[in-house]
C-alpha positions as CSV (number, residue, x, y, z in Angstrom):
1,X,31.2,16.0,-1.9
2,X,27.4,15.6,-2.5
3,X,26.3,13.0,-4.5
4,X,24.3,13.1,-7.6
5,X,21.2,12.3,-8.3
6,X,18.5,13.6,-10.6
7,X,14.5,14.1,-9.4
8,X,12.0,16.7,-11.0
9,X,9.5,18.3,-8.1
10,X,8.2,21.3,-7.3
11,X,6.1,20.8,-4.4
12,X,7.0,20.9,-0.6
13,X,6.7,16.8,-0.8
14,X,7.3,14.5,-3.3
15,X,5.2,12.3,-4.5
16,X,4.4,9.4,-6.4
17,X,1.9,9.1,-9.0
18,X,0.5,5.6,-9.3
19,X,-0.5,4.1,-13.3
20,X,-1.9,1.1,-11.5
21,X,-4.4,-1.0,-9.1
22,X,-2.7,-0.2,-6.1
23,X,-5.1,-3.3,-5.2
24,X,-4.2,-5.7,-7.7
25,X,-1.5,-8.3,-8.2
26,X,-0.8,-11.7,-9.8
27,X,0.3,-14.8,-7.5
28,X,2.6,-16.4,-10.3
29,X,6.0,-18.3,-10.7
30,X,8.7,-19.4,-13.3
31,X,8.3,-16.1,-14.6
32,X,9.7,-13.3,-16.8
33,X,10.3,-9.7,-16.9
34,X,8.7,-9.7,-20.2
35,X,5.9,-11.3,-18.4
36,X,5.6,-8.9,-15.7
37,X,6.1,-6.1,-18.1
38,X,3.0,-7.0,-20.2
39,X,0.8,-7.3,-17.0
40,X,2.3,-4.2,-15.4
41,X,0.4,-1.5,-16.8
42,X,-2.6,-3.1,-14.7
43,X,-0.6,-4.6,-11.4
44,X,1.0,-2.9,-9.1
45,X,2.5,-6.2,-7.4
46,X,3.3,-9.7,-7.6
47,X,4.8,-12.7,-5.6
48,X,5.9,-16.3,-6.2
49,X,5.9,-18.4,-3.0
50,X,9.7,-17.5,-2.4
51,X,11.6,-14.9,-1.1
52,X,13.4,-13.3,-3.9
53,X,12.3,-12.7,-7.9
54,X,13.3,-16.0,-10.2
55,X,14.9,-16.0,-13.4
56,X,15.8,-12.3,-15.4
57,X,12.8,-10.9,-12.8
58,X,16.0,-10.7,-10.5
59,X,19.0,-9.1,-11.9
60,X,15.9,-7.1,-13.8
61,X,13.7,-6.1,-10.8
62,X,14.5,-2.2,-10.1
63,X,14.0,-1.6,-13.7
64,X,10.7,-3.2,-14.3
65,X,8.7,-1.3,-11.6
66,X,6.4,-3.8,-10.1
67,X,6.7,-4.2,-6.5
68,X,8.0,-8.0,-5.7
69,X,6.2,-9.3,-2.1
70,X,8.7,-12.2,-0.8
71,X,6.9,-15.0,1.4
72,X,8.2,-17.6,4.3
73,X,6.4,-20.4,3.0
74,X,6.9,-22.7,5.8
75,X,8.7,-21.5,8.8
76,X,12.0,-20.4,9.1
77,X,14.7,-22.0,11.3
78,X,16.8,-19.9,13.4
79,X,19.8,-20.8,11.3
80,X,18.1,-19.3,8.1
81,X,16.5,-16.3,9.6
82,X,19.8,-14.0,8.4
83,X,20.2,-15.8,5.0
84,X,16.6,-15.1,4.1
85,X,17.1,-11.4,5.7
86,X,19.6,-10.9,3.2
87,X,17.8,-11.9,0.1
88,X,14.9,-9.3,0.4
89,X,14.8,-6.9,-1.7
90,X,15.3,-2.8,-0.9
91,X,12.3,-0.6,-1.0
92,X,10.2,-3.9,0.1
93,X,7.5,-3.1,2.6
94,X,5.4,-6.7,3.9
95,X,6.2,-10.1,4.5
96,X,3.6,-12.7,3.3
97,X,3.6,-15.7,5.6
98,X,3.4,-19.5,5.6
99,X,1.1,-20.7,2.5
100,X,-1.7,-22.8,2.8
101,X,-0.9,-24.1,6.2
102,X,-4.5,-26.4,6.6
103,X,-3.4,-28.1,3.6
104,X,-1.4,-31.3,3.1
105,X,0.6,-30.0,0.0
106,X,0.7,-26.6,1.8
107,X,2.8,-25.4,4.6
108,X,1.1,-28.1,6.8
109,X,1.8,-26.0,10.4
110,X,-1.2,-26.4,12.8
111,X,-2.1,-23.1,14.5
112,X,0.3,-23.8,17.6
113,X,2.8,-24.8,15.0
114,X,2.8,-21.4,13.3
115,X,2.7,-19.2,16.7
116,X,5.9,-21.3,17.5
117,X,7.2,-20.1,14.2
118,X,6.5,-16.8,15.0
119,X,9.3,-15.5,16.4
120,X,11.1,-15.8,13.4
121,X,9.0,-14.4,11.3
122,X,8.5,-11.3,13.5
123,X,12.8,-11.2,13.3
124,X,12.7,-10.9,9.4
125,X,10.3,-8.5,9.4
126,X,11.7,-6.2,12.4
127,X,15.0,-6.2,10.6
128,X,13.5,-4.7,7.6
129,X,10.9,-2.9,9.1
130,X,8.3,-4.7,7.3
131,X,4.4,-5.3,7.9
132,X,3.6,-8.7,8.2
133,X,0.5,-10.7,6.4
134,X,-0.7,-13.6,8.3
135,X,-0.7,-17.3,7.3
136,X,-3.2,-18.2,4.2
137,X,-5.2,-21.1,4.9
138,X,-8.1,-21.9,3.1
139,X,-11.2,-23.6,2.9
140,X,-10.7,-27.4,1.8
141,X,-12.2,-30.8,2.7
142,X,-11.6,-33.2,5.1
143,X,-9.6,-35.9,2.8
144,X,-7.1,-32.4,2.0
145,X,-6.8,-30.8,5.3
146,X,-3.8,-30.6,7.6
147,X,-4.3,-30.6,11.6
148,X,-7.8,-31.2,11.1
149,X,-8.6,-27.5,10.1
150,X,-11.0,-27.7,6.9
151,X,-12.1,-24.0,7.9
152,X,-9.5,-20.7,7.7
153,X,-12.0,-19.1,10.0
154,X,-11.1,-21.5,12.5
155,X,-7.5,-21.7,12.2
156,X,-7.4,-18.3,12.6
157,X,-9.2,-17.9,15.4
158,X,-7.2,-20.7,17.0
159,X,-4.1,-18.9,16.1
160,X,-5.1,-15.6,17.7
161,X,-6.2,-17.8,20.9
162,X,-3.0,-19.1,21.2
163,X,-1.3,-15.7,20.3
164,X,-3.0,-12.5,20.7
165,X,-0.1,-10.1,20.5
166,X,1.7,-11.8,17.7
167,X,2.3,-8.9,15.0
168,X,-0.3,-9.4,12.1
169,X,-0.9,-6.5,10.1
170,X,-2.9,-7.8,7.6
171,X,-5.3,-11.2,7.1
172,X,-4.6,-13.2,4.1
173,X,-6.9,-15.8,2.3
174,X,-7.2,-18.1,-0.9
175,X,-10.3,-19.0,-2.5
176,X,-11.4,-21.2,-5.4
177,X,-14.8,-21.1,-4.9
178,X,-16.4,-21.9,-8.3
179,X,-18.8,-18.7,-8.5
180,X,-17.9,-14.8,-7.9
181,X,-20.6,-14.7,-5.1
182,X,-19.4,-17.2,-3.3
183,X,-16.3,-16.2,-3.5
184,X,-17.1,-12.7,-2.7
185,X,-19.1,-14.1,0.6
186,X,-16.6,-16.5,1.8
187,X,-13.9,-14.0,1.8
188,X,-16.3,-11.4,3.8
189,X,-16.0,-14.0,6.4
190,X,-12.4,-12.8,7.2
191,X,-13.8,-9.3,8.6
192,X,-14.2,-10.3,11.6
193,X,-10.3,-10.1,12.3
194,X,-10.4,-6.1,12.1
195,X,-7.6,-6.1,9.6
196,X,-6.9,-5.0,6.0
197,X,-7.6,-8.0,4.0
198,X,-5.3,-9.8,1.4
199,X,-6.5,-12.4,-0.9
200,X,-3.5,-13.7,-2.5
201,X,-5.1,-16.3,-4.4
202,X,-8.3,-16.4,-5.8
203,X,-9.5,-18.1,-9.1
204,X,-12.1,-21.2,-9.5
205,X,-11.6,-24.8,-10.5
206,X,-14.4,-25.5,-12.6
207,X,-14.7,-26.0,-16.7
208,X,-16.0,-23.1,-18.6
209,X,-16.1,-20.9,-21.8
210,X,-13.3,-18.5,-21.8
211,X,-15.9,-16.0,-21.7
212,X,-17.4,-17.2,-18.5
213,X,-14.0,-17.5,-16.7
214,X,-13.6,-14.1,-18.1
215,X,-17.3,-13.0,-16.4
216,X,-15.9,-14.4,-13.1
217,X,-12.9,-12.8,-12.6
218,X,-14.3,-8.9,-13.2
219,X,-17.6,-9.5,-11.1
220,X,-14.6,-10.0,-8.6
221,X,-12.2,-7.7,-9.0
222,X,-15.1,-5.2,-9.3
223,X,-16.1,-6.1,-6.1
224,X,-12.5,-6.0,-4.1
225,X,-11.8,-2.5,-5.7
226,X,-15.0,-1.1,-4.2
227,X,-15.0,-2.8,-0.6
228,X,-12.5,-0.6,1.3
229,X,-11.6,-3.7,3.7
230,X,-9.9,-5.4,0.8
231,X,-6.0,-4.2,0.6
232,X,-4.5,-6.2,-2.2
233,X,-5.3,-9.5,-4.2
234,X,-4.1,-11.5,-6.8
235,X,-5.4,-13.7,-9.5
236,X,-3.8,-17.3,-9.8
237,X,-1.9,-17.3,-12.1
238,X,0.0,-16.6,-15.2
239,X,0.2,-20.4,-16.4
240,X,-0.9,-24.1,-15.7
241,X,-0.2,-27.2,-16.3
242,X,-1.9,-27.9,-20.0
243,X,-3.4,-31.0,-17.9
244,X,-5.8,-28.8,-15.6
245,X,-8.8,-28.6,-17.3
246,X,-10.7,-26.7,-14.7
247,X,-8.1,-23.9,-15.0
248,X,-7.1,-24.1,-19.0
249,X,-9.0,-20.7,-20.0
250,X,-7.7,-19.1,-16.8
251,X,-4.0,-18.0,-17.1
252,X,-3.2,-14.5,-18.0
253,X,0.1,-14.9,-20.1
254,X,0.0,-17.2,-23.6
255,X,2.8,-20.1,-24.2
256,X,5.1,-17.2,-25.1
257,X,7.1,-15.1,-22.8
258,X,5.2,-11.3,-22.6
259,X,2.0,-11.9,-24.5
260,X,-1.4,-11.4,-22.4
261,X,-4.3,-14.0,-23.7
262,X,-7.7,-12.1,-23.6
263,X,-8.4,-12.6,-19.9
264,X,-4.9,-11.1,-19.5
265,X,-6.1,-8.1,-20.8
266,X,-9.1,-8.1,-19.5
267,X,-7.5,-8.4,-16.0
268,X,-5.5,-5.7,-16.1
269,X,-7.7,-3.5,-17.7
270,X,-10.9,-3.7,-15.8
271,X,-11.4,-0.7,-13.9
272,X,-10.2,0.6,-10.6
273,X,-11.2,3.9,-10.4
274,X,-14.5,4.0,-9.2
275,X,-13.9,5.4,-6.2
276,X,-11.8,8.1,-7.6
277,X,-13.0,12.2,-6.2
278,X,-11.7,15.0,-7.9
279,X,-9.7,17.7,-6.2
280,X,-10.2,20.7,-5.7
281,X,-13.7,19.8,-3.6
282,X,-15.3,17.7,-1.0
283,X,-13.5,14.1,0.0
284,X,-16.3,12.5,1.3
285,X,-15.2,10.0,4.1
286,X,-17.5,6.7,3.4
287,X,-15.7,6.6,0.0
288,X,-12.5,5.4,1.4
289,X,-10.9,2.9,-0.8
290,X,-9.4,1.3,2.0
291,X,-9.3,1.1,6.0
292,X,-7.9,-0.7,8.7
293,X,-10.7,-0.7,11.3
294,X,-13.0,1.6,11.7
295,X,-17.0,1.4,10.4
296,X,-19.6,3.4,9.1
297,X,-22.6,4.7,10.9
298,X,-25.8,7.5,9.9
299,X,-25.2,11.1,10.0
300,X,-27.3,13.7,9.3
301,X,-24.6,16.3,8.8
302,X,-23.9,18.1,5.7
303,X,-26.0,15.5,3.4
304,X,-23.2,12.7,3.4
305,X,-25.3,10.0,4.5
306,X,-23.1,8.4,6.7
307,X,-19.8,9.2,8.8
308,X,-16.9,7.2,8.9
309,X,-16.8,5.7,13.1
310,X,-15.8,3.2,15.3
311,X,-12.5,5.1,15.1
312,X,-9.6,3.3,17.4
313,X,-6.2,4.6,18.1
314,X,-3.8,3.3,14.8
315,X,-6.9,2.8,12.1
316,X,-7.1,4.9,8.6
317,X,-8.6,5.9,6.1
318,X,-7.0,6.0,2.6
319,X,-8.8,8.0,-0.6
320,X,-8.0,7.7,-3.9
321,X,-8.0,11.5,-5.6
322,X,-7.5,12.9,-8.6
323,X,-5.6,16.3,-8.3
324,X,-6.6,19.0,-11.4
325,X,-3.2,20.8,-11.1
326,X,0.3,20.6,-8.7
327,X,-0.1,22.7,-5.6
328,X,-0.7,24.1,-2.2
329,X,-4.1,22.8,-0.9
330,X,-5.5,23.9,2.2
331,X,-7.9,21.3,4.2
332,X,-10.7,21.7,6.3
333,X,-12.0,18.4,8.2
334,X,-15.0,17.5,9.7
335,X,-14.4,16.0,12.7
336,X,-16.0,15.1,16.4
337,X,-14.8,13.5,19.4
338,X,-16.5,12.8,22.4
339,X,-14.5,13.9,25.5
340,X,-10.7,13.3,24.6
341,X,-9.4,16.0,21.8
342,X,-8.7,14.5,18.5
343,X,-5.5,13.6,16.9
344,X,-4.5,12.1,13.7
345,X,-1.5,12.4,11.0
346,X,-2.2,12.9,7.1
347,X,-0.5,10.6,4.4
348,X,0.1,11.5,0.5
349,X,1.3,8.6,-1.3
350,X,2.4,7.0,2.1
351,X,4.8,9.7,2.7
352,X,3.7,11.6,6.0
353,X,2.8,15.4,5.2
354,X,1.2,16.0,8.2
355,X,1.5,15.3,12.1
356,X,-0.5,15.0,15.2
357,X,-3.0,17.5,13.8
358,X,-5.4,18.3,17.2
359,X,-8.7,19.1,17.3
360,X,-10.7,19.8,20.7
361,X,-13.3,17.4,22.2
362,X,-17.1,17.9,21.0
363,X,-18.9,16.3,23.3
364,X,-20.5,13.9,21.2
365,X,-19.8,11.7,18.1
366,X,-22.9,14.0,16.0
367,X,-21.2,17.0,17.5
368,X,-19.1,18.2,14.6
369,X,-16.3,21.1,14.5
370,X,-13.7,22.4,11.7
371,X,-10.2,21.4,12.0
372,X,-8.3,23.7,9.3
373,X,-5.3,22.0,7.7
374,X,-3.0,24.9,5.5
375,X,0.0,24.0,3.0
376,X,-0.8,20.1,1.9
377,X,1.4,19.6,-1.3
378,X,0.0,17.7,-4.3
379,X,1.0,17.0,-7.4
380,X,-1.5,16.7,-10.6
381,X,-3.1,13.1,-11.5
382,X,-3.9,10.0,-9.3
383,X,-3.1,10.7,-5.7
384,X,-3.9,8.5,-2.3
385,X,-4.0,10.5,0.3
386,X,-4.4,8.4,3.9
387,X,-5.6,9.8,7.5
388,X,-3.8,7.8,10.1
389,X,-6.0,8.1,13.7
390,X,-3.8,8.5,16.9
391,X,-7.3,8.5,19.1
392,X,-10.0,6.9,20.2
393,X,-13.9,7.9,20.2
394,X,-14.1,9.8,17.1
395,X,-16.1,10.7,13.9
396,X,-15.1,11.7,10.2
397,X,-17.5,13.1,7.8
398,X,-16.2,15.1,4.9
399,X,-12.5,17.4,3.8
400,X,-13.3,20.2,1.9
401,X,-10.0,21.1,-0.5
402,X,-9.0,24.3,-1.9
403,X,-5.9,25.9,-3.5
404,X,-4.1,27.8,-1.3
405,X,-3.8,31.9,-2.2
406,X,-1.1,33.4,-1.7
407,X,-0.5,36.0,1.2
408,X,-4.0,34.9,2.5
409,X,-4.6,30.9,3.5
410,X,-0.7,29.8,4.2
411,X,1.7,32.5,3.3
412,X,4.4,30.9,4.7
413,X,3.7,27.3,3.3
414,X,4.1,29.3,-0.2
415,X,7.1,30.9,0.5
416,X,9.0,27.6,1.3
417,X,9.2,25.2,-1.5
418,X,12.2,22.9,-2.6
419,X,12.8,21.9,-6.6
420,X,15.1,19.6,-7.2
421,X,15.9,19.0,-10.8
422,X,15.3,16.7,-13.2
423,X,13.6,13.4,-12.6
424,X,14.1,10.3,-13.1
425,X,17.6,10.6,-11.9
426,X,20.5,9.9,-14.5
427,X,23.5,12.0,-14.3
428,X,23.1,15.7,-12.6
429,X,20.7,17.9,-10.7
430,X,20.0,21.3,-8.8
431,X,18.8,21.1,-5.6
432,X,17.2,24.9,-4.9
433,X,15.5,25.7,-1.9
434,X,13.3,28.2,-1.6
435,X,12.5,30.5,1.6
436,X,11.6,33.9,2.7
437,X,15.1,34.1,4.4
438,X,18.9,32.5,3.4
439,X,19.9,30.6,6.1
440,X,22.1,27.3,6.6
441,X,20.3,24.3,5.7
442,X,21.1,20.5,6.7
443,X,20.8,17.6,3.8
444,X,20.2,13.8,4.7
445,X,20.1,11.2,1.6
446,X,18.4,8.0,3.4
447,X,17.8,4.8,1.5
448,X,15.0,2.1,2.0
449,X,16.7,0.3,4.4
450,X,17.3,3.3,6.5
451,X,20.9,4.0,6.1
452,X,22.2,7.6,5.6
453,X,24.2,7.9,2.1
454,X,24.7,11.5,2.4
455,X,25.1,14.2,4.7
456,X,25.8,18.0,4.7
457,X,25.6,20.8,6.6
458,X,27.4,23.1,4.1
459,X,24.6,24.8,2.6
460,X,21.9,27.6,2.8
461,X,18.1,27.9,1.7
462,X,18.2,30.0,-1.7
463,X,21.1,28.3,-3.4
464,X,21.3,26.3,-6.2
465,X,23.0,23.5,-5.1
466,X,24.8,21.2,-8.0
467,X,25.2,17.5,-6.8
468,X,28.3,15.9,-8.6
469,X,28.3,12.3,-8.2
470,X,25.9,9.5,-9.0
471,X,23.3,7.2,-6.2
472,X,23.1,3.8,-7.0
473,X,19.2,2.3,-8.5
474,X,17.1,2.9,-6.4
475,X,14.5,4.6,-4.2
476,X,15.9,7.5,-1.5
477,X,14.7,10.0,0.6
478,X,16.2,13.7,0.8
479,X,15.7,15.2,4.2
480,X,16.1,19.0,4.7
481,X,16.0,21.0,7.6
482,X,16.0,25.1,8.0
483,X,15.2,26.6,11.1
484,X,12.5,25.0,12.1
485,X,11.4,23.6,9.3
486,X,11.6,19.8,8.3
487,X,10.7,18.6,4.9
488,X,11.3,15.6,2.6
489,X,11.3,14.5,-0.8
490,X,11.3,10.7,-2.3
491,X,14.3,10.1,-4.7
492,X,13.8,7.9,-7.5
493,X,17.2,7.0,-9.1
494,X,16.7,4.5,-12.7
């Protein structure tokens, strides 16, 4: 018997639709869910040094809806590596590593100390298929440092010396310089890694008006919303110690649990949309809001100013969109490539729509062609739609996007659509499958840690399918196959 599980979606894929900063975050402990539910209609995640939520933020976590980023804070010994396996959380996706480890009150691992560490770290985050944020040292003086590392720049580079095919997806960083530009131009200094960039603390320690602590913090987050380079950050923190001066107008949350103080609100608040095109029309492709790798460089094709290039084999591109109306979208890339033929997959809400699209070589990175992409499922409102690059020596100007017509652009991508209904998922649903033919159909329910809950190969496309019994909380995906068709949708059980 099938179980049950309720979701609402009428496209070929489903997908997410984000209310927050998929940027922004808050480094915080000794916390609440009342806490995080306040700040959640601006966050989109949170940590607290430790590898699991504290207090009612654990028993509470699937229902508040912020995503909860555990952290090996020092290393982990080879008797603990299972124990601390266990305690992460489904649906969880990176793996912060050891905090502050230049500092003497930090993690205090020199760079050979933390590529011995490694190993373990690489386990945890293997078993849960996990990305991996590096270390976060920081800038501090001599009196304060650990290993005689006062720079992050240099304990980086040391550690990459040492270890240069160590997994690190990501490059984390603190900062407390005392002005936005500073801070803004210290943490351009991590660039030079190649890798997303995560500042999972940032704030300043000097005394000021509540109003010019207030001024700090948006000329910042203002700044890592519109530099594609920066993935995530977070502002430290919710509270402090009444004794830290430097820091009292800083905190987001008042005394009492749930209630923002004005640079609370202001925090989460503060735009993030800047970068935000509106579909249907023209993604342009030097308005990513964020990359791994790649750069920019002068075009003079179709007016955009510049191309996105420097285009290696596992970079992206990710665009925030905002989609008029559900639908079928058809895409048409401009793309080049000098003597290899292009290849790349396509990304909505992280869910893969798209593979190994081709292209043919151009013969030169200013020698442009079409590539035609039919039958791209969106939904209506705030949408990120990423291009993952499988090749080298390429350029990416522009996507043009329009609604697909029926019986003219992708016939067949209109024909075939699944509905399963209602969402969020409670007590019952009908799964219906729609297709130009009734045939047998196979059904997968997978959950985040990759484990099949469900499987059937009792059905056919065309049939509404009733589905009896109840999933557990959480966050599934329902894989169908017909033919030769493969498609899946993201479950979402409260």
């Amino acid at each position: 018997m099938i179980k049950k599980f309720l979701f609402t979606f009428l496209l070929t894929v489903s997908l997410a639709v984000f209310a927050q900063s998929p940027k922004r975050g808050i480094a915080y402990g000794n916390n609440s869910a009342a806490d995080l539910l306040a700040l959640k209609p601006g966050i989109s995640w949170w940590y607290n040094w430790g590898s699991t939520p504290e207090n009612d933020t654990n028993s509470n976590y699937e229902s508040i809806g912020v995503e909860y980023v555990p952290m090996a804070w020092r290393q982990v010994n080879d008797n603990e590596v299972q124990a601390f396996i266990n305690r992460i959380k489904p649906g969880t996706k990176y793996l912060l590593a050891f905090n502050e480890p230049n500092f003497n009150d930090g993690s205090r691992l020199t760079p050979q100390d933390a590529v011995n560490a490694w190993v373990n770290v690489e386990k945890i985050a293997a078993a849960k298929n996990l990305e991996i944020v590096s270390a976060s040292p920081a800038f501090n003086d001599p009196n304060n440092n650990y290993g005689g590392y006062s720079s992050p720049i240099a304990w980086h580079d040391q550690f990459f010396l040492l270890c240069p095919n160590c997994k690190v997806d990501y490059i984390a960083f603190h900062t407390y310089d005392s002005s936005s530009g500073s801070v803004i131009g210290v943490t351009s200094l991590l660039k030079k890694y190649n890798k997303p960039i995560w500042v999972t603390e940032f704030a300043n320690r000097v005394i000021q008006t509540a109003e010019q602590k207030t001024t700090f913090m948006k000329e910042i987050i203002t700044n890592f919303e519109n530099d594609p380079d920066i993935y995530r950050y977070s502002w430290f923190t919710g509270r402090v110690d009444p004794l830290w001066l430097d820091m009292a107008e800083g905190p987001l949350l008042a005394p009492e649990s749930g209630i923002l103080r004005p640079i609370g609100r202001e925090y989460i608040n503060t735009a993030y949309t800047t970068k935000k095109m509106n579909l249907p029309g023209r993604i342009i492709a030097n308005k990513h809001y964020r990359r791994k790798g790649t750069s920019l460089q002068n075009t003079t094709d179709s007016g955009t100013g510049q191309n996105v290039s420097g285009i290696d084999q596992g970079d992206w591109n990710e665009f925030m969109l905002n989609i008029d109306n559900a639908g079928t979208y058809n895409f048409t890339f401009r793309m080049a490539s000098v003597t290899n033929p292009g290849k790349f997959d396509i990304l909505v809400n992280d869910i893969v729509v798209k593979t190994d699209e081709t292209f043919p070589a151009t013969g030169g990175l200013q020698t442009y062609t079409n590539k035609i992409v039919n039958g791209i499922a969106l939904p209506k409102g705030e949408v990120y739609l990423k291009i993952k690059f499988k090749s080298n020596d390429m350029s990416f100007n522009y996507i043009d996007v329009s609604v697909s017509s029926l019986g003219v652009n992708d016939p067949k991508t209109e024909n075939e659509a699944i509905t399963v209904y209602p969402n969020p998922i409670k007590s019952q649903s009908t799964l219906h499958i729609k297709s130009t033919i009734t045939e047998p159909l196979s059904l997968k329910i997978i959950d985040m840690k990759g484990d099949i809950c469900f499987s059937s190969d009792d059905y056919s496309t065309n049939q509404d399918i009733k589905i009896d019994d109840k999933l557990s909380t959480g966050i599934y995906i329902l894989n169908v196959t017909y033919g030769s068709i493969k498609k899946s949708l993201k479950i979402i059980k409260n």
